[in-house]
PAZAPA-4460 file (N, C-alpha, C; in steps of 0.05 Angstrom, whole numbers, plus 32768, in hexadecimal, padded with zeros to 4 digits):
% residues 155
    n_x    n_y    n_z   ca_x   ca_y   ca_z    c_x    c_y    c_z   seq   type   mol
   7A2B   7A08   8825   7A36   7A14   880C   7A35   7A32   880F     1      X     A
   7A46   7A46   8806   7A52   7A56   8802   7A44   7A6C   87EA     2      X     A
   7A47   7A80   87E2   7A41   7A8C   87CB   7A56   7AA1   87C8     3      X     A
   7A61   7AAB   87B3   7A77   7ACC   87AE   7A5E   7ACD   8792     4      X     A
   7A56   7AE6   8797   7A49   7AFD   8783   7A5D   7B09   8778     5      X     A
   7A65   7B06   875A   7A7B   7B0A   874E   7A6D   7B1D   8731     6      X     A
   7A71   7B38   8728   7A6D   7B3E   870D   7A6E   7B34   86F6     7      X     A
   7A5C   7B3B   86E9   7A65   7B35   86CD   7A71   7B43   86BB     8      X     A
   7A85   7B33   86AA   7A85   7B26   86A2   7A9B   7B0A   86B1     9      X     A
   7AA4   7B0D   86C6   7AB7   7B01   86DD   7AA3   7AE8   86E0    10      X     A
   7A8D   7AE8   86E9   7A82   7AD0   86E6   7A79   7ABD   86D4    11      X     A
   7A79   7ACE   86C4   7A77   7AB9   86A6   7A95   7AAF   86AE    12      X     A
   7AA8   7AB6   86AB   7AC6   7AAF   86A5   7AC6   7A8E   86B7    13      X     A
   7AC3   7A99   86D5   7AC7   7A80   86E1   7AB8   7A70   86DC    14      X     A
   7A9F   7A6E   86D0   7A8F   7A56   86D3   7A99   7A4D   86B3    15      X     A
   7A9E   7A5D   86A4   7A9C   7A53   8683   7ABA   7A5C   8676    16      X     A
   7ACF   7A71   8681   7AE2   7A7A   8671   7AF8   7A6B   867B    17      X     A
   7AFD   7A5B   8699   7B1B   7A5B   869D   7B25   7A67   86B0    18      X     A
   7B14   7A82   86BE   7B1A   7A8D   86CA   7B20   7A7E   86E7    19      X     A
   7B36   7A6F   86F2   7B34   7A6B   8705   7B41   7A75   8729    20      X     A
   7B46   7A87   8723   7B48   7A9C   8736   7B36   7AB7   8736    21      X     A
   7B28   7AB9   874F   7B1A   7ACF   8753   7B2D   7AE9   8767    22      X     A
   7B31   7B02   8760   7B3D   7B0F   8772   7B21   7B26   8787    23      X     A
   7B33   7B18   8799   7B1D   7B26   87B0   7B39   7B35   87C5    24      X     A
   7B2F   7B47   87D9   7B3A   7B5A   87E7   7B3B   7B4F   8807    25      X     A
   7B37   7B34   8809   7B33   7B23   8822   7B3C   7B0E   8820    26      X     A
   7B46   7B09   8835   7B4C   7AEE   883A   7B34   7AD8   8841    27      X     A
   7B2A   7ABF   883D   7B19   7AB5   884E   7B20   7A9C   884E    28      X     A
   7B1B   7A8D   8864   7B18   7A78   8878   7B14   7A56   8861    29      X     A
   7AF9   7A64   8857   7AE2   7A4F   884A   7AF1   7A3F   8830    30      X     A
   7AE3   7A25   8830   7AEF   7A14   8819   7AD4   7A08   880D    31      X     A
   7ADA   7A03   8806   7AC7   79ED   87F0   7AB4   79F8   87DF    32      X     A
   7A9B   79EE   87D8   7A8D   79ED   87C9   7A8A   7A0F   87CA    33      X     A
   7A76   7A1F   87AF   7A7E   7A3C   87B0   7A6B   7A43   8796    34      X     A
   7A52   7A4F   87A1   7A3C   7A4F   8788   7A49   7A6F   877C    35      X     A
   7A4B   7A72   8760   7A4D   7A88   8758   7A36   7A96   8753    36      X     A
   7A36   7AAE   8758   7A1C   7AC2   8756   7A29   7AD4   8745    37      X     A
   7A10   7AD8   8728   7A20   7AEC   8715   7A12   7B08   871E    38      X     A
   7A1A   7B24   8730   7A0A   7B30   8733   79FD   7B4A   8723    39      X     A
   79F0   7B5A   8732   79E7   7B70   871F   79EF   7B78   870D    40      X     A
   7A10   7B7F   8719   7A23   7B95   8708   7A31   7B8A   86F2    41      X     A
   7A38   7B93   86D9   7A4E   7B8C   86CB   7A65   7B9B   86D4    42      X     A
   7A7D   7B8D   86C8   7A91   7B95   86D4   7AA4   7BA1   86BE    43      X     A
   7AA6   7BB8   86B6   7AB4   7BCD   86A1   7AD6   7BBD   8699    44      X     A
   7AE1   7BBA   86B4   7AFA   7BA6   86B2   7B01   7B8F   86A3    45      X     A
   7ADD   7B80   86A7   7AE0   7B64   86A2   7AD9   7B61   8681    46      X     A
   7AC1   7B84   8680   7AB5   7B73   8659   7AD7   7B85   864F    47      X     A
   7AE9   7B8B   865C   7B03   7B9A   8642   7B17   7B86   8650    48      X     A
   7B0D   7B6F   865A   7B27   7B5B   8665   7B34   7B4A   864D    49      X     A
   7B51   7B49   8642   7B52   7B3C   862A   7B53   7B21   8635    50      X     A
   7B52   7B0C   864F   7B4B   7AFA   8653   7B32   7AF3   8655    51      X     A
   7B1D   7B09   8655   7B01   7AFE   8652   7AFC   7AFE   863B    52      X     A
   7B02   7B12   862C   7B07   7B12   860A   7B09   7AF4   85FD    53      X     A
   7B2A   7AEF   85FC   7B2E   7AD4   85F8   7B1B   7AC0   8602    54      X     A
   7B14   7AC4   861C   7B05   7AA0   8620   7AE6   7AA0   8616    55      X     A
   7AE0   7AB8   8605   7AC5   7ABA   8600   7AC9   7AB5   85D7    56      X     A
   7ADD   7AC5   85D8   7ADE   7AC3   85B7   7AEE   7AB7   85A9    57      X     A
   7B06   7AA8   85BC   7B23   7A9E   85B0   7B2F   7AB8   85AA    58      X     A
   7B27   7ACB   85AB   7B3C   7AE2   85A0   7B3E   7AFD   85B8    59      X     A
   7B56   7B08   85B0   7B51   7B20   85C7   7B54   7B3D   85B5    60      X     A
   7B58   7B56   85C8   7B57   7B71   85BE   7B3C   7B75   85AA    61      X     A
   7B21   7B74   85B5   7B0C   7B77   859D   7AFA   7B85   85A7    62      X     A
   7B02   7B95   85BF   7AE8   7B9E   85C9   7ACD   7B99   85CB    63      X     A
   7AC8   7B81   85DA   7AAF   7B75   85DB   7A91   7B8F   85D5    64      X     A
   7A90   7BA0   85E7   7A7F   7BAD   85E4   7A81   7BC2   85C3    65      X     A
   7A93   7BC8   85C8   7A9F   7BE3   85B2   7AA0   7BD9   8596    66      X     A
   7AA4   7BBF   858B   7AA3   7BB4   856F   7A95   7BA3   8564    67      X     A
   7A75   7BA8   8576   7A65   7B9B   8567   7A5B   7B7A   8564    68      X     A
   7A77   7B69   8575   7A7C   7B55   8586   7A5E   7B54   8592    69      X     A
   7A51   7B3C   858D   7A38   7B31   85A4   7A42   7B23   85C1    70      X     A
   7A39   7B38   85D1   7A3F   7B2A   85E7   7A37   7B0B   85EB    71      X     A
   7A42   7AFE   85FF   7A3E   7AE4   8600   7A25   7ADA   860F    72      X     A
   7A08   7ACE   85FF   79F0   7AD2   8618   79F8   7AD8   862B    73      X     A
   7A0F   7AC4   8638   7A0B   7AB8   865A   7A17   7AD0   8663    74      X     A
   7A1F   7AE3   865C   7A2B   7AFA   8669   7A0F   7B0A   866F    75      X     A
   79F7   7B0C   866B   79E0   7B1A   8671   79D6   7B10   867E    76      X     A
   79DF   7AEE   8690   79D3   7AF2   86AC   79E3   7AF8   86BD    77      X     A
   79CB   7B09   86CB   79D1   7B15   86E3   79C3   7B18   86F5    78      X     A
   79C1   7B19   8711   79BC   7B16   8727   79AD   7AEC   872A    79      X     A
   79C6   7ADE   871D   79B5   7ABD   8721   79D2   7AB0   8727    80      X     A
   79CA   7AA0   873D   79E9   7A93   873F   79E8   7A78   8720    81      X     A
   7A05   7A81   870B   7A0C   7A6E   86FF   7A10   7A53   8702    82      X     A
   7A1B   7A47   8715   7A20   7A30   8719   7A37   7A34   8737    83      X     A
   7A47   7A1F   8738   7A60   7A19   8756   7A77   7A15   874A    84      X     A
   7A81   7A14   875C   7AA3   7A0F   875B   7AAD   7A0A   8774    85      X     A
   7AC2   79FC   8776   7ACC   79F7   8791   7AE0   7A0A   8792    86      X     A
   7ADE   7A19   87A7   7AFA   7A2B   87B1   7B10   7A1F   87C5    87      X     A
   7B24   7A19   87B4   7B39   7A05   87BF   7B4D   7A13   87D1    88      X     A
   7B4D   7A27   87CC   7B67   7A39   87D6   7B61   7A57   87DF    89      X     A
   7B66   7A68   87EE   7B66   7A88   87E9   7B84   7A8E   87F9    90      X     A
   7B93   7A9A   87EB   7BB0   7AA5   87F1   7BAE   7AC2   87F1    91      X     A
   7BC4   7AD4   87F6   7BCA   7AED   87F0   7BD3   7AEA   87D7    92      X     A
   7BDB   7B06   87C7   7BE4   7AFE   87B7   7C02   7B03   87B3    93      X     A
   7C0E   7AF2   87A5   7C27   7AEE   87A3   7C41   7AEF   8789    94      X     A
   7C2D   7AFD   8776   7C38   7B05   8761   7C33   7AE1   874E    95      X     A
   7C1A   7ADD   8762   7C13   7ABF   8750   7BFF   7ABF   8748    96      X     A
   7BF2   7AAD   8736   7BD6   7AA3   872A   7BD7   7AAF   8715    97      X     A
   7BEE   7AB3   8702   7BE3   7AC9   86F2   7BD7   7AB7   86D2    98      X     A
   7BBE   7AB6   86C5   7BBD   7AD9   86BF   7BA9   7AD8   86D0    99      X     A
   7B93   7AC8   86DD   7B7D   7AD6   86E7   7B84   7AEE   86FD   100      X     A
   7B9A   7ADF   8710   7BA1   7AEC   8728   7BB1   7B09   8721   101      X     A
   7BA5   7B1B   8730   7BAA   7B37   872C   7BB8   7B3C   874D   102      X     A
   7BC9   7B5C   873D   7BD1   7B5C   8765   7BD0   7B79   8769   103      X     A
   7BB6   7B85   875D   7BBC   7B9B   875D   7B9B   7BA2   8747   104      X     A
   7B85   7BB2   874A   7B79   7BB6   8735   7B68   7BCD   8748   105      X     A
   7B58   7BDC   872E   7B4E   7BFB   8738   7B2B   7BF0   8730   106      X     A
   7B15   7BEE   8747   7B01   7BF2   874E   7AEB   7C0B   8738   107      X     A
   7ADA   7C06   8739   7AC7   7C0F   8727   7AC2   7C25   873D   108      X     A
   7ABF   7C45   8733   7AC7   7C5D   874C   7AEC   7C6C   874E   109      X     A
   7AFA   7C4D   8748   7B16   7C5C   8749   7B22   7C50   8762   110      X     A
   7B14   7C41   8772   7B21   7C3B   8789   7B35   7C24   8783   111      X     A
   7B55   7C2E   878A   7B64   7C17   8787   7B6B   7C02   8798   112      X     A
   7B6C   7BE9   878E   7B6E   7BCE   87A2   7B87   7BC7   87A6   113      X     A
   7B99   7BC9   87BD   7BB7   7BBF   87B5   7BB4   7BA2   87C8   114      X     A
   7BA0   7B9A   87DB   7BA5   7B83   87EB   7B96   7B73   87E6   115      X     A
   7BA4   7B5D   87C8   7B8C   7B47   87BE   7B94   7B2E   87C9   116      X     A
   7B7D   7B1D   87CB   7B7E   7B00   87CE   7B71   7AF9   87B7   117      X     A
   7B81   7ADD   87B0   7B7B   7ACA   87A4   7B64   7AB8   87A9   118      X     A
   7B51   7AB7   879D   7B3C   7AA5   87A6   7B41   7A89   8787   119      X     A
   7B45   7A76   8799   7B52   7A59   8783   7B3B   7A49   8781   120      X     A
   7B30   7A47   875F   7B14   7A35   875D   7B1F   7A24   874A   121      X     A
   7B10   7A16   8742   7B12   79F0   8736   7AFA   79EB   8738   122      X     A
   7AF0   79DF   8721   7AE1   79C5   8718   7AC1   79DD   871B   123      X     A
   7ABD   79E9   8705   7AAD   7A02   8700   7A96   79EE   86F8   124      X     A
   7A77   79EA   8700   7A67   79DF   86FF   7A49   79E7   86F7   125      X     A
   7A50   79FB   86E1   7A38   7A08   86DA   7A19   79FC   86D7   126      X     A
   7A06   7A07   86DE   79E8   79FF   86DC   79E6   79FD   86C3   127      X     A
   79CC   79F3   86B6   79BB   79F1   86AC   79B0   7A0B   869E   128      X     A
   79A8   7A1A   86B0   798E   7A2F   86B8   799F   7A35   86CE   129      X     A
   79A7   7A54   86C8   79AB   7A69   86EF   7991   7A67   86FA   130      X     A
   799A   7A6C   8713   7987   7A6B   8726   7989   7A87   8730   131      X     A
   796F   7A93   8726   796C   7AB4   8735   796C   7ABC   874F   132      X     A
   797C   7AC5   8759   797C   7AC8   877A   798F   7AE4   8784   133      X     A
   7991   7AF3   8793   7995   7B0B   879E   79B2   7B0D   87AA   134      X     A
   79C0   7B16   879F   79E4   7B0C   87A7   79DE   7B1F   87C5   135      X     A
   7A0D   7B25   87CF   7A08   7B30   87E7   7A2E   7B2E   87DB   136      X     A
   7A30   7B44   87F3   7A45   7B4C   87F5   7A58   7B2F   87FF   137      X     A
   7A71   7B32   87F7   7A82   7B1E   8806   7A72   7B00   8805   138      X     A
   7A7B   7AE9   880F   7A70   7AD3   880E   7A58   7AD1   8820   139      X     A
   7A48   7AC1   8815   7A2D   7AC3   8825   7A1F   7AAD   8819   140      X     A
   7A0E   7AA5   8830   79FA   7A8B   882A   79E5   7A86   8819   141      X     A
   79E1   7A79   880B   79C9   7A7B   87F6   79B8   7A77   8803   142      X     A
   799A   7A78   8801   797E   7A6E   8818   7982   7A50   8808   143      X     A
   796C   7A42   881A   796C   7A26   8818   796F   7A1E   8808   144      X     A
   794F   7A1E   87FC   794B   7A1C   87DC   7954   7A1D   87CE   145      X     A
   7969   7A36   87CE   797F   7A32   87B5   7997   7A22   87B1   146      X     A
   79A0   7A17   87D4   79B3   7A06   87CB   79AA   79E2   87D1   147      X     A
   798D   79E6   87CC   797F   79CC   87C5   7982   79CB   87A1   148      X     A
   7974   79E2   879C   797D   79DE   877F   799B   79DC   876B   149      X     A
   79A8   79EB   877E   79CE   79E9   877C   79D6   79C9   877B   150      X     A
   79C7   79B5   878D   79C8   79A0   878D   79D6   798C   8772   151      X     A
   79C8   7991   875B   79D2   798B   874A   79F9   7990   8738   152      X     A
   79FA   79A0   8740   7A13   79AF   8739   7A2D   79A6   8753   153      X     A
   7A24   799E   8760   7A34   7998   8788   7A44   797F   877F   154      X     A
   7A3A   796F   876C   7A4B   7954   876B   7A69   7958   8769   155      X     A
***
């Protein structure tokens, strides 16, 4: 098993909003099973996303932070992988997947991304209880233990 360390509020989305495309700047190889890790950072993009909006409140344009709106618990963990998903697919992008799929978005700093892949997930299998554990850049292996305890969520 696999792990992508993904921001929040982006990982709330895929495990609980709908979100089922992740946009990453790589192509990769890997399929299947795919523990999400919600990490340190929030993501400025994701709490003014009117798709994270909607799948949190039914409604959009409300400025989650700015109007007083309670964030959603599960958006305050961070650094614990949420639960898995299977990654079925990763394409370039193709002016497809939309709305998750983006083909084009500007980095926290200003740095702009023009060469995205599609990362394609299904069947979002959230825990119980996150499991606190130390993300990593790009995909990377969980230690043992954690994907003994992932165990549950793998069916």
């Amino acid at each position: 098993m696999k792990a992508l360390t993904v921001q929040q509020p982006w990982a709330w989305a895929i495990m609980h909003g709908g979100k089922v495309i992740e946009n990453r700047t790589q192509l990769w190889k890997y399929r299947g099973p795919l523990a999400v890790h919600a990490g340190m950072r929030y993501s400025d993009r994701g709490m003014d996303s009117p798709l994270v909006q909607k799948a949190a409140t039914g409604r959009t344009g409300l400025g989650c932070w700015d109007s007083g709106i309670v964030t959603p618990p599960a958006w305050t963990n961070c650094g614990a992988i949420l639960g898995a998903v299977d990654l079925v697919d990763v394409h370039p992008d193709a002016g497809c997947c939309r709305p998750w799929g983006e083909s084009a978005y500007v980095e926290q700093g200003g740095r702009e991304r023009r060469q995205i892949a599609h990362l394609v997930l299904e069947n979002p299998r959230p825990l119980a209880e996150p499991i606190s554990c130390v993300g990593a850049l790009g995909l990377w292996t969980p230690p043992a233990d954690i994907i003994a305890q992932l165990a549950e969520v793998q069916r």
